[in-house]
C-alpha positions as CSV (number, residue, x, y, z in Angstrom):
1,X,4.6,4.6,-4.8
2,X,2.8,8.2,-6.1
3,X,-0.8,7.9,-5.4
4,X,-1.0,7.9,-9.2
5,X,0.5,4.4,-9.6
6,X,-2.2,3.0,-7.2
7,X,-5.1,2.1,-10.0
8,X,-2.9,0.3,-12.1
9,X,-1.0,-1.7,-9.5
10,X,-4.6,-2.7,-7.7
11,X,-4.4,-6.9,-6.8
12,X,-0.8,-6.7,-8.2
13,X,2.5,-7.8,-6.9
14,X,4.2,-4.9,-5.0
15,X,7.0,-4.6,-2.5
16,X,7.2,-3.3,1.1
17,X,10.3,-4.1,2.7
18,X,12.0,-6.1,0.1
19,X,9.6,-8.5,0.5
20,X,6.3,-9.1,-1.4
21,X,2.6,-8.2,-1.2
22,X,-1.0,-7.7,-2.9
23,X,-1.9,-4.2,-3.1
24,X,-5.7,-4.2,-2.0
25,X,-6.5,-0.6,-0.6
26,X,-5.8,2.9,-1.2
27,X,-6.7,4.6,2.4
28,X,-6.4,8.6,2.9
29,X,-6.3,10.1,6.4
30,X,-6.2,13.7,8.1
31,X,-4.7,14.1,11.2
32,X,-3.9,17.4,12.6
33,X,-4.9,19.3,9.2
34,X,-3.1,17.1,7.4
35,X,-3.7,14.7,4.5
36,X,-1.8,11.7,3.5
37,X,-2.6,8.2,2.3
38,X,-1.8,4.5,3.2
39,X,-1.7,1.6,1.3
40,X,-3.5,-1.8,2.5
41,X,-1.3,-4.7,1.6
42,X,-2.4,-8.2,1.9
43,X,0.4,-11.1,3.0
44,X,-1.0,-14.2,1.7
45,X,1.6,-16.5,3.5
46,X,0.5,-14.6,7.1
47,X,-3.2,-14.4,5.8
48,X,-2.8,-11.2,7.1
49,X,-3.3,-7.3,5.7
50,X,-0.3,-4.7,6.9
51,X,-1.3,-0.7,6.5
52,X,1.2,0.7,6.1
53,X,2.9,4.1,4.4
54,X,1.7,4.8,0.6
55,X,5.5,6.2,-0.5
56,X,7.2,3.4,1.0
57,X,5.9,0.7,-1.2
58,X,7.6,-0.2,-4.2
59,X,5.8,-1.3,-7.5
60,X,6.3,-4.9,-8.2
């Protein structure tokens, strides 16, 4: 996902790892002079939130 598909897939249906999620969060980091962002993804089944890599999820 391109940072900006993030507004309009907010509390929507996306996947990570073929399976199925809640988008919830938009997070950017720097670490060593470098920016990049993370998605925070919400596994209701787990009642549990995964961060995990912004371009590796999928829109639903």
């Amino acid at each position: 996902m391109r940072i900006e598909d993030v507004k309009k897939n907010m509390e929507r249906k996306v996947k990570f790892n073929g399976a199925e999620y809640f988008l919830t969060g938009c997070i950017l980091r720097k670490t060593k002079g470098k920016f990049y962002y993370q998605a925070e993804l919400l596994d209701l089944t787990e009642r549990a939130v995964l961060i995990v890599a912004l371009d590796k999820v999928e829109s639903g």
